[in-house]
N, CA, C and O atoms as a GROMACS GRO file, in nm:
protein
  488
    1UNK      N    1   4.984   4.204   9.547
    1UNK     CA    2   5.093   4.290   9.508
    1UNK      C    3   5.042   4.433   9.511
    1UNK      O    4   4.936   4.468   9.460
    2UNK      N    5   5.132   4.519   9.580
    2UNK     CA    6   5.065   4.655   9.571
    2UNK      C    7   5.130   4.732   9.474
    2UNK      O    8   5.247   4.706   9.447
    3UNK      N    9   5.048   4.862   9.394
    3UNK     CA   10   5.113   4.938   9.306
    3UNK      C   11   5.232   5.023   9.339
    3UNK      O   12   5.292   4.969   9.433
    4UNK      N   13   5.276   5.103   9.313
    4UNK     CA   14   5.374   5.192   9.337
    4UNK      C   15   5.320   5.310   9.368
    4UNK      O   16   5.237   5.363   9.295
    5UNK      N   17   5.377   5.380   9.515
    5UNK     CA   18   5.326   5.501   9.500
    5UNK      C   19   5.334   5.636   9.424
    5UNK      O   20   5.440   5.676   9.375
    6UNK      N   21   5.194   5.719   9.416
    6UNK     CA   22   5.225   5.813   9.285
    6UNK      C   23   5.186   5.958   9.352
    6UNK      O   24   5.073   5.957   9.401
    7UNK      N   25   5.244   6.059   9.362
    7UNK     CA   26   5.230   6.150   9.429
    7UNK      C   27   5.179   6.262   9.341
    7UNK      O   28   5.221   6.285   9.228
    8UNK      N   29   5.071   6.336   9.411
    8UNK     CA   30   4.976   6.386   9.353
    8UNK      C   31   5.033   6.531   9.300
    8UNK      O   32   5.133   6.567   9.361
    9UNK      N   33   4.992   6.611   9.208
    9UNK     CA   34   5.051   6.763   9.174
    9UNK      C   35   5.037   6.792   9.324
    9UNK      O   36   5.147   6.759   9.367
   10UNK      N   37   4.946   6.845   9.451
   10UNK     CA   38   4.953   6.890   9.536
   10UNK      C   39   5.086   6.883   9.649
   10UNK      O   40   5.137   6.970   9.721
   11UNK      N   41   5.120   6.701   9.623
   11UNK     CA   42   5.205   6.700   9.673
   11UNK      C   43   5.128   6.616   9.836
   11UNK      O   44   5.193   6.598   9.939
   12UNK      N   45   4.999   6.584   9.819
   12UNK     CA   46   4.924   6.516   9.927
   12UNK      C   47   4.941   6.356   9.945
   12UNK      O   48   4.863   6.290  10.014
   13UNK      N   49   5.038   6.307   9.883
   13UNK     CA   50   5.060   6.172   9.884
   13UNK      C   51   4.984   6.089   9.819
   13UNK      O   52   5.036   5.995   9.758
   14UNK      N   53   4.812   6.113   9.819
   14UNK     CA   54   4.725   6.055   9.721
   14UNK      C   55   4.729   5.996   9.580
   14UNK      O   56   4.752   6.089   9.502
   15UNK      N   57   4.719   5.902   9.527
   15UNK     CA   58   4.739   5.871   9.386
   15UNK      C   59   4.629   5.972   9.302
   15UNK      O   60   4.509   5.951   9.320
   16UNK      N   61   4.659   6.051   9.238
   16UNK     CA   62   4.563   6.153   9.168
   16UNK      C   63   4.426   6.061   9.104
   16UNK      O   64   4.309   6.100   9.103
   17UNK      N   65   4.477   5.926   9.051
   17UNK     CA   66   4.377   5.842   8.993
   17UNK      C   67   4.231   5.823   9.130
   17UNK      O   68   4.110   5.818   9.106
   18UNK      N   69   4.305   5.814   9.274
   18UNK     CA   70   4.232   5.798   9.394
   18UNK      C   71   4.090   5.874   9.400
   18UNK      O   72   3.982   5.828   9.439
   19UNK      N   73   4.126   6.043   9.336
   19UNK     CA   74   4.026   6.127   9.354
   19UNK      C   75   3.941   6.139   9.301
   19UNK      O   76   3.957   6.190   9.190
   20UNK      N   77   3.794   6.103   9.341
   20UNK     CA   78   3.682   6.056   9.293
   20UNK      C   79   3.572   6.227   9.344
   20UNK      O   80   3.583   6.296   9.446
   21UNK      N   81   3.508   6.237   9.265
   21UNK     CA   82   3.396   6.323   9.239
   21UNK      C   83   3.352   6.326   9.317
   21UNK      O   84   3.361   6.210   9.356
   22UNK      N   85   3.281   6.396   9.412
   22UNK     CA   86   3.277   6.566   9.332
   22UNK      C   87   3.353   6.663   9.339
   22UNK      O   88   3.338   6.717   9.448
   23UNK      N   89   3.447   6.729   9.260
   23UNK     CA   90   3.601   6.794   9.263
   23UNK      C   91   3.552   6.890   9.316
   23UNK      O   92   3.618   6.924   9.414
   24UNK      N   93   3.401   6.996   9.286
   24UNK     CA   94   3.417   7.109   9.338
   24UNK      C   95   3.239   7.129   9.484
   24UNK      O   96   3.122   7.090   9.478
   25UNK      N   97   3.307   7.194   9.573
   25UNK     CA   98   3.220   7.209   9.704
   25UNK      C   99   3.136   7.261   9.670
   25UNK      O  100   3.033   7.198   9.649
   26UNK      N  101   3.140   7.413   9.649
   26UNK     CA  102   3.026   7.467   9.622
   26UNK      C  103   3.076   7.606   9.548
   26UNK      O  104   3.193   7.633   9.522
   27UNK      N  105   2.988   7.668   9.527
   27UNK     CA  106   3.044   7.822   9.419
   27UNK      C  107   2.961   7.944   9.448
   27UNK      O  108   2.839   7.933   9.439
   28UNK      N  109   3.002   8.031   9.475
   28UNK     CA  110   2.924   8.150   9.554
   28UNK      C  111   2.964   8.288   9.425
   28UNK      O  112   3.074   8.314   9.375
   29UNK      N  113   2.852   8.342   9.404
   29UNK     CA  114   2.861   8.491   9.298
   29UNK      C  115   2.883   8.565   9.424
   29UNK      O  116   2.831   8.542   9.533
   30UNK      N  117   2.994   8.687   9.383
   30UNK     CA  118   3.027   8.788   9.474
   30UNK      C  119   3.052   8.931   9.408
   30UNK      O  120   3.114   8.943   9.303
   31UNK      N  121   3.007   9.021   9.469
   31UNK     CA  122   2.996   9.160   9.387
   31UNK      C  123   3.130   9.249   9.441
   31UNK      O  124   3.141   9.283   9.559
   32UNK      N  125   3.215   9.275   9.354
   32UNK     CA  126   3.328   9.364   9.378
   32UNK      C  127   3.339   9.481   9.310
   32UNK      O  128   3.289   9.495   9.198
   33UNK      N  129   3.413   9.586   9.377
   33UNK     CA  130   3.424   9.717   9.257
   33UNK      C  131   3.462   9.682   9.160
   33UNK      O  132   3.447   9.772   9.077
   34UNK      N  133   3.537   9.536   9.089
   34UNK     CA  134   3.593   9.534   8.924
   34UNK      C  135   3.499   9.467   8.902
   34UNK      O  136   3.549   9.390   8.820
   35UNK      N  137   3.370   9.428   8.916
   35UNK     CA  138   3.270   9.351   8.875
   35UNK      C  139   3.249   9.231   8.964
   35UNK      O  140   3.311   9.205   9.067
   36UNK      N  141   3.120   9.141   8.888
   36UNK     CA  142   3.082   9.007   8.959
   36UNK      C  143   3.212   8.933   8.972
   36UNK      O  144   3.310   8.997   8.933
   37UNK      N  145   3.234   8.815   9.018
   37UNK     CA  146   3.342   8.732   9.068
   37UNK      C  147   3.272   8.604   9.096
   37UNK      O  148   3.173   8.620   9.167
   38UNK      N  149   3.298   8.478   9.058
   38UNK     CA  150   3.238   8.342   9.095
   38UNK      C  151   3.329   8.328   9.183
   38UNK      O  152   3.424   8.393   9.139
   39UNK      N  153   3.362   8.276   9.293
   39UNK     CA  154   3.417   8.176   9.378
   39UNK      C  155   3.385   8.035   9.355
   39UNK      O  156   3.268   7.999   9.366
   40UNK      N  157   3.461   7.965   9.330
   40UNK     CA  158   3.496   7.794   9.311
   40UNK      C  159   3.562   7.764   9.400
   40UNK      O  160   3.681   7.797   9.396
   41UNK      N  161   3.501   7.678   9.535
   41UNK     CA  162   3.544   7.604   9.619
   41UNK      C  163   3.583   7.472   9.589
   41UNK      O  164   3.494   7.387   9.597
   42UNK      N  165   3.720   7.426   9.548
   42UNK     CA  166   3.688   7.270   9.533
   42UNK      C  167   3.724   7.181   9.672
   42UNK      O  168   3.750   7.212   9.788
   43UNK      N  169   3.713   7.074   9.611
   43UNK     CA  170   3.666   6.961   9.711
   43UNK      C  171   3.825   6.926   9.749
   43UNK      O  172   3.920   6.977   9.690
   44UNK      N  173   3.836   6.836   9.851
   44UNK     CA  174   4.000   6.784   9.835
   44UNK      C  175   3.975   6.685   9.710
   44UNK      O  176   4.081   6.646   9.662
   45UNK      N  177   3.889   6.648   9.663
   45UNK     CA  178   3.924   6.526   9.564
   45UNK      C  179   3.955   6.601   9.401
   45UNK      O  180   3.974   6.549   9.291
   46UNK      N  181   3.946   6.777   9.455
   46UNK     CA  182   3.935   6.890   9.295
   46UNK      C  183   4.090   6.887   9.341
   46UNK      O  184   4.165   6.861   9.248
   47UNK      N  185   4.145   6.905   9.452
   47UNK     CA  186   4.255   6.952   9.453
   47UNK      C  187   4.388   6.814   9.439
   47UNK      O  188   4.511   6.824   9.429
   48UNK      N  189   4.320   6.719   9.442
   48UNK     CA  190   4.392   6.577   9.395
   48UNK      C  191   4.372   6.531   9.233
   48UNK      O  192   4.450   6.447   9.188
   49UNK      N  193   4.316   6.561   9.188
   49UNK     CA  194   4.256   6.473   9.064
   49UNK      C  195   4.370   6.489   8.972
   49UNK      O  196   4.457   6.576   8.979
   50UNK      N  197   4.359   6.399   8.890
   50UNK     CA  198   4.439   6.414   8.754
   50UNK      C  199   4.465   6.480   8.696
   50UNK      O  200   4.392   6.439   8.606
   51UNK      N  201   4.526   6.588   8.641
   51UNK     CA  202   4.522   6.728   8.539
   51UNK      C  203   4.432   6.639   8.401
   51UNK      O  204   4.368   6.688   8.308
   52UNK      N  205   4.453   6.520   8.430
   52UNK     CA  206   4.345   6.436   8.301
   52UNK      C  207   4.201   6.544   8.215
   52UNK      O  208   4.125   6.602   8.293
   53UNK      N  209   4.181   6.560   8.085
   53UNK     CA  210   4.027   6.586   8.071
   53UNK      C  211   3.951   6.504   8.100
   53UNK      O  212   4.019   6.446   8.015
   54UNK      N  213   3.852   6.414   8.143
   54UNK     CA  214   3.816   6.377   8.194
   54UNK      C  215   3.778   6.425   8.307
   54UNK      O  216   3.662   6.465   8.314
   55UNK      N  217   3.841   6.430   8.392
   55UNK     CA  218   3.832   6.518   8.549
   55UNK      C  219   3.803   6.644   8.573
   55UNK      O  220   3.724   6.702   8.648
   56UNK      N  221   3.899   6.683   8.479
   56UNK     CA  222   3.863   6.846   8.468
   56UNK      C  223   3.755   6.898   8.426
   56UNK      O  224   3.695   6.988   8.485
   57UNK      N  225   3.707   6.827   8.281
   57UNK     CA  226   3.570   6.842   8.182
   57UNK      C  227   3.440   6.833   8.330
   57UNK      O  228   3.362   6.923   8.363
   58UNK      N  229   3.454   6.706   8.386
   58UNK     CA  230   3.367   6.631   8.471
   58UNK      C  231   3.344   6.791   8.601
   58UNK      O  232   3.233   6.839   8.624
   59UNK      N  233   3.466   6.840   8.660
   59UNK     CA  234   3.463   6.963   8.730
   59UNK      C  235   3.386   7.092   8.689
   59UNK      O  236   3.308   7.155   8.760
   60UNK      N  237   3.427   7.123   8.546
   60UNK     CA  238   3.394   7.206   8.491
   60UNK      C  239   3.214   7.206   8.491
   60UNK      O  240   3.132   7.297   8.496
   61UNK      N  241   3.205   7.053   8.481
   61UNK     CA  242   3.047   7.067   8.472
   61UNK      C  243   2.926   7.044   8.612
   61UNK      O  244   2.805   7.025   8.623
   62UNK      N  245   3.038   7.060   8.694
   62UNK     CA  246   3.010   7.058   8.823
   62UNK      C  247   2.969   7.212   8.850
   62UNK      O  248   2.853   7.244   8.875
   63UNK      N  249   3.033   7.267   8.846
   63UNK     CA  250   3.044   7.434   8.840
   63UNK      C  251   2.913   7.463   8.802
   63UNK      O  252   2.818   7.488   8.876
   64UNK      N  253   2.917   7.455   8.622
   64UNK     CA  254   2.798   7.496   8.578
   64UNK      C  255   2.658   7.452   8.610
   64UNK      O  256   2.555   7.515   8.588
   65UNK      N  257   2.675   7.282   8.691
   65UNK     CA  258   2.537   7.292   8.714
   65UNK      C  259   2.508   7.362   8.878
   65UNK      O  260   2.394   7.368   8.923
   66UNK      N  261   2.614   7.404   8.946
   66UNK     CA  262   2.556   7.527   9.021
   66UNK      C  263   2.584   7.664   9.009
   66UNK      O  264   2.565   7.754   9.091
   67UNK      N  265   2.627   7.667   8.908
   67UNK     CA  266   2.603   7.783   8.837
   67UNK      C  267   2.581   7.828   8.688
   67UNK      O  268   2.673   7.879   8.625
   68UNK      N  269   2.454   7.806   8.630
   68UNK     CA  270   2.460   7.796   8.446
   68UNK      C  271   2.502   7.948   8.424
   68UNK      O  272   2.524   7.947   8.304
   69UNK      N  273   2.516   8.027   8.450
   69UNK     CA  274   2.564   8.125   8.407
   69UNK      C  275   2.715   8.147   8.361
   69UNK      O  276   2.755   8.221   8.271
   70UNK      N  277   2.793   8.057   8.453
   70UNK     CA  278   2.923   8.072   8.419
   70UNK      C  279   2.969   8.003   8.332
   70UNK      O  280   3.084   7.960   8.326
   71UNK      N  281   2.856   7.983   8.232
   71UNK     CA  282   2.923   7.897   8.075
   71UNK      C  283   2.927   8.014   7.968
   71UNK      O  284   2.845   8.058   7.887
   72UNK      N  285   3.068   8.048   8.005
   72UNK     CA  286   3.113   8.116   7.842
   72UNK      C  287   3.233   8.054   7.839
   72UNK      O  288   3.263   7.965   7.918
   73UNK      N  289   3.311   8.096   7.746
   73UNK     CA  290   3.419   8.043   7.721
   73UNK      C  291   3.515   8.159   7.767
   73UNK      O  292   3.583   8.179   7.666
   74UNK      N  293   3.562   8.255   7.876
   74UNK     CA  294   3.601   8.308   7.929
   74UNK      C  295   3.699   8.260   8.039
   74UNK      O  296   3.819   8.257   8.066
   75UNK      N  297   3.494   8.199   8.117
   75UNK     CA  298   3.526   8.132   8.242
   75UNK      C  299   3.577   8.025   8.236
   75UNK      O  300   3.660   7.999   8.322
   76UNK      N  301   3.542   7.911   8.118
   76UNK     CA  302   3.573   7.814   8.128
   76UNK      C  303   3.758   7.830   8.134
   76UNK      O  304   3.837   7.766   8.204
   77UNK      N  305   3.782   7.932   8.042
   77UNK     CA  306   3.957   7.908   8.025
   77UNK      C  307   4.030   7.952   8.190
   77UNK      O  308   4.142   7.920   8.230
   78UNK      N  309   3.920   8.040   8.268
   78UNK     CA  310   4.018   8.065   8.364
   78UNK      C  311   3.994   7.938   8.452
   78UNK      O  312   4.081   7.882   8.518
   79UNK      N  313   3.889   7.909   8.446
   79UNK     CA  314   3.882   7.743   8.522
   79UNK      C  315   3.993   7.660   8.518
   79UNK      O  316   4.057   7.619   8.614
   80UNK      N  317   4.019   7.630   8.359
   80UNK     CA  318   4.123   7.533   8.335
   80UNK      C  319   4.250   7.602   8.370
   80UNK      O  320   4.336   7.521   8.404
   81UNK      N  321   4.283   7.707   8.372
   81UNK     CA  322   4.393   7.743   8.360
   81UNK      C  323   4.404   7.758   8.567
   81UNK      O  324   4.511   7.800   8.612
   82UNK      N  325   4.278   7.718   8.677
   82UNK     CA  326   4.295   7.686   8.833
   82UNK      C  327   4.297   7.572   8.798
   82UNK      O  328   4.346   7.500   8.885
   83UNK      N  329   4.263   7.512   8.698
   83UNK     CA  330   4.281   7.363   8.737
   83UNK      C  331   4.377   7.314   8.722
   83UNK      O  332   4.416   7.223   8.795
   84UNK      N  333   4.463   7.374   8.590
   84UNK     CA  334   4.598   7.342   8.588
   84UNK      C  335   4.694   7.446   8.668
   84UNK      O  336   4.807   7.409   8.703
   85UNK      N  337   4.665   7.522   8.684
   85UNK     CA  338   4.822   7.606   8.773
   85UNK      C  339   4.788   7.609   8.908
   85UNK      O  340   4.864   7.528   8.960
   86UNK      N  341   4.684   7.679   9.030
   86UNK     CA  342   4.640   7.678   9.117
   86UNK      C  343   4.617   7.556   9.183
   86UNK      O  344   4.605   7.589   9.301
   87UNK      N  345   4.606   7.446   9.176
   87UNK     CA  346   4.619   7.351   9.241
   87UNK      C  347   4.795   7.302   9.275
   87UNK      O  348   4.848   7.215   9.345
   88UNK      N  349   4.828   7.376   9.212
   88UNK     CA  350   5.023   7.333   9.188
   88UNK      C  351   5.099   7.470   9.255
   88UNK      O  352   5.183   7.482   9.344
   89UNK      N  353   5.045   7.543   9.190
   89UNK     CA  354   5.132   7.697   9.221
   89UNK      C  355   5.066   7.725   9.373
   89UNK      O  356   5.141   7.767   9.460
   90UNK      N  357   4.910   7.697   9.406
   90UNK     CA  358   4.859   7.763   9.546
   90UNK      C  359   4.783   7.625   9.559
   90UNK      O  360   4.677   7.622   9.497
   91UNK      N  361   4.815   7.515   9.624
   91UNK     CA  362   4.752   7.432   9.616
   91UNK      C  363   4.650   7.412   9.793
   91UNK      O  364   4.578   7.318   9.827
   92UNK      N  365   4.684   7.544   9.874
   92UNK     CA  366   4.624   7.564   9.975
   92UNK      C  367   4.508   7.690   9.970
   92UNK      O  368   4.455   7.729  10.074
   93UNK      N  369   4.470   7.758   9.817
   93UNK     CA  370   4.419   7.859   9.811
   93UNK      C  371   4.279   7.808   9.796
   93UNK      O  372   4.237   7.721   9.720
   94UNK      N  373   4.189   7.912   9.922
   94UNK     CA  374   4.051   7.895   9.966
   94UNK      C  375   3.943   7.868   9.830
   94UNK      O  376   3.855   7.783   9.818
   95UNK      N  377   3.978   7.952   9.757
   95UNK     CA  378   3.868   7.948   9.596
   95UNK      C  379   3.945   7.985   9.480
   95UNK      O  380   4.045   8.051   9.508
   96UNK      N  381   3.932   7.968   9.392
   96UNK     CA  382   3.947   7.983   9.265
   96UNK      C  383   3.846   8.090   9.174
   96UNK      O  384   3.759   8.052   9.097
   97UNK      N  385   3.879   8.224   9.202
   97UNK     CA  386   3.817   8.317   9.142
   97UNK      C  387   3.809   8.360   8.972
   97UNK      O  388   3.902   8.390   8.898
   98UNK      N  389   3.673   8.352   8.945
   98UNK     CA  390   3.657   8.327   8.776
   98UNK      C  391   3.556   8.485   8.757
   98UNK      O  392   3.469   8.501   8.842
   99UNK      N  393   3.564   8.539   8.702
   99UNK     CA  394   3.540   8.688   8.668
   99UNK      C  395   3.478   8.685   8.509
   99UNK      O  396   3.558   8.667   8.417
  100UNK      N  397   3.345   8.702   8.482
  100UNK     CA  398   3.292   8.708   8.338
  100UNK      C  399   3.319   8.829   8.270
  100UNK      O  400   3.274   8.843   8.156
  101UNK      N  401   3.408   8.950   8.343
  101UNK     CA  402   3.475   9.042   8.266
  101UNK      C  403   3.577   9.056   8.208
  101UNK      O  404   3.607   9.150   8.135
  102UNK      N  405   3.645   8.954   8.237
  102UNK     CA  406   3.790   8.934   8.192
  102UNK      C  407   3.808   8.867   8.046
  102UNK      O  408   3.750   8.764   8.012
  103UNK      N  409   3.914   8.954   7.951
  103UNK     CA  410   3.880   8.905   7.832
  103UNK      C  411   3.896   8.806   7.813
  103UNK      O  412   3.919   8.742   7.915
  104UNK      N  413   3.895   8.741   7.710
  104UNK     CA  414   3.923   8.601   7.694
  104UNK      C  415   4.089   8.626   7.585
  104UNK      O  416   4.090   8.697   7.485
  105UNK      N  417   4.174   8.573   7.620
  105UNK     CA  418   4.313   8.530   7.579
  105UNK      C  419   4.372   8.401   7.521
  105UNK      O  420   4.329   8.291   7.558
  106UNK      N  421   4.480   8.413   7.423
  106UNK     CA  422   4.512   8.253   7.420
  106UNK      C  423   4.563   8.226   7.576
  106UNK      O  424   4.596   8.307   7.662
  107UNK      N  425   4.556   8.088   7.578
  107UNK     CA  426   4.630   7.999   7.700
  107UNK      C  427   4.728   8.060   7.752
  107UNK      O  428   4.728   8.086   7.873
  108UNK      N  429   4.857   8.101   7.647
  108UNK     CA  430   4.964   8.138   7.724
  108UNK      C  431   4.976   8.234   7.810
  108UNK      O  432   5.029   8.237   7.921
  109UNK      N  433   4.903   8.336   7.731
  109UNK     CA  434   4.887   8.449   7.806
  109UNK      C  435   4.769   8.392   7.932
  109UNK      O  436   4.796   8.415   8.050
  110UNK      N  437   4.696   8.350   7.912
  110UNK     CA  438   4.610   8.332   8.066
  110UNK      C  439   4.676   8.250   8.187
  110UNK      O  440   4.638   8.258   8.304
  111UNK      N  441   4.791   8.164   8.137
  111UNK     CA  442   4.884   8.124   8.268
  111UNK      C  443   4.989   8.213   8.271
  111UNK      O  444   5.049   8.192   8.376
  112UNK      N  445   5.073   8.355   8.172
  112UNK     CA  446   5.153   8.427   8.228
  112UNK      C  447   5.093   8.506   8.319
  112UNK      O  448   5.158   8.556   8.411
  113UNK      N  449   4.955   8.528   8.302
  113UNK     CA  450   4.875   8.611   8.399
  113UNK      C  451   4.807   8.576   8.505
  113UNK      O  452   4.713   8.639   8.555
  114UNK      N  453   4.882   8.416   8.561
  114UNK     CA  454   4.823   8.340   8.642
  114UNK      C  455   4.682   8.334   8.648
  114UNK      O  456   4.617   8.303   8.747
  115UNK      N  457   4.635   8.367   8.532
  115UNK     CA  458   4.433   8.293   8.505
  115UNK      C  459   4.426   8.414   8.542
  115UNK      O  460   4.435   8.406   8.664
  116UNK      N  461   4.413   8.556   8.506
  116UNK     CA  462   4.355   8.683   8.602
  116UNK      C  463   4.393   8.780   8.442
  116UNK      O  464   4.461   8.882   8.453
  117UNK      N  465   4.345   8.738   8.308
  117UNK     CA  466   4.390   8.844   8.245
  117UNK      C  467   4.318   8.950   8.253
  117UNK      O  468   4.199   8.946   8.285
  118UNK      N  469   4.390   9.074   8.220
  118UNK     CA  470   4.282   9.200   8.198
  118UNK      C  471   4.282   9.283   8.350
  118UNK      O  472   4.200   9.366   8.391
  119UNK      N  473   4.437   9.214   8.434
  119UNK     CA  474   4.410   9.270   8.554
  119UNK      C  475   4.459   9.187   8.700
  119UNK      O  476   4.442   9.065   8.699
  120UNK      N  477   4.509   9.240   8.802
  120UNK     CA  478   4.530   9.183   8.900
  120UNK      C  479   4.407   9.067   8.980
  120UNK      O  480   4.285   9.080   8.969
  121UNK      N  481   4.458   8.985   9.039
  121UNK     CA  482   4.302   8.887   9.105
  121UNK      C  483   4.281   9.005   9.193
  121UNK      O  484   4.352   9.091   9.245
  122UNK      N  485   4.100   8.960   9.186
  122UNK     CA  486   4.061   9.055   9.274
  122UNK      C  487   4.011   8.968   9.399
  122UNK      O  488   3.968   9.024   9.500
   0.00000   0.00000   0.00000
């Protein structure tokens, strides 16, 4: 008997449960006039996965172990806040840019500001 199909936030047909680790490719530091900038490449299986914690937590710590620097709680919120909106709102966008200058905000405000508070994405 087969399950029912379940269509992923992307919209890739994939069952989100399908997408197996490692969510993110690789992560590159980049120097801009508004400051440093991480780039987060994820994987197709980052851009399928579950909005689940679990997945996300599991991503998040993907990141940091190629990059320990980007553990504050800054980055982490703009992370979650690509993991939840950017995979849905731009689910074809090259990286997910995380900025350690940007203040840190409640939630709401970091998805009215599409994850970029303190300023346009750079």
């Amino acid at each position: 008997m087969s399950s029912p199909a379940v269509s992923s936030p992307a919209g890739t047909g994939s069952a989100p449960e399908d997408a197996p680790p490692p969510y993110i490719g690789k992560v590159v530091w980049v120097s801009l006039p508004s400051g440093r900038s991480l780039q987060v490449h994820p994987t197709p299986s980052g851009r399928r996965a579950t909005s689940g914690a679990a997945a996300e937590d599991a991503a998040w710590a993907e990141v940091v172990r190629m990059a320990p620097d980007a553990e504050t709680p800054g980055m982490r919120a703009q992370f979650d806040c690509h993991w939840e909106l950017a995979r849905v709102a731009e689910p074809a966008k090259t990286s997910w840019n995380l900025e350690p200058w940007r203040p840190v905000v409640p939630g709401r405000t970091l998805y009215e500001t599409r994850c970029n508070p303190g300023g346009p994405e750079v």
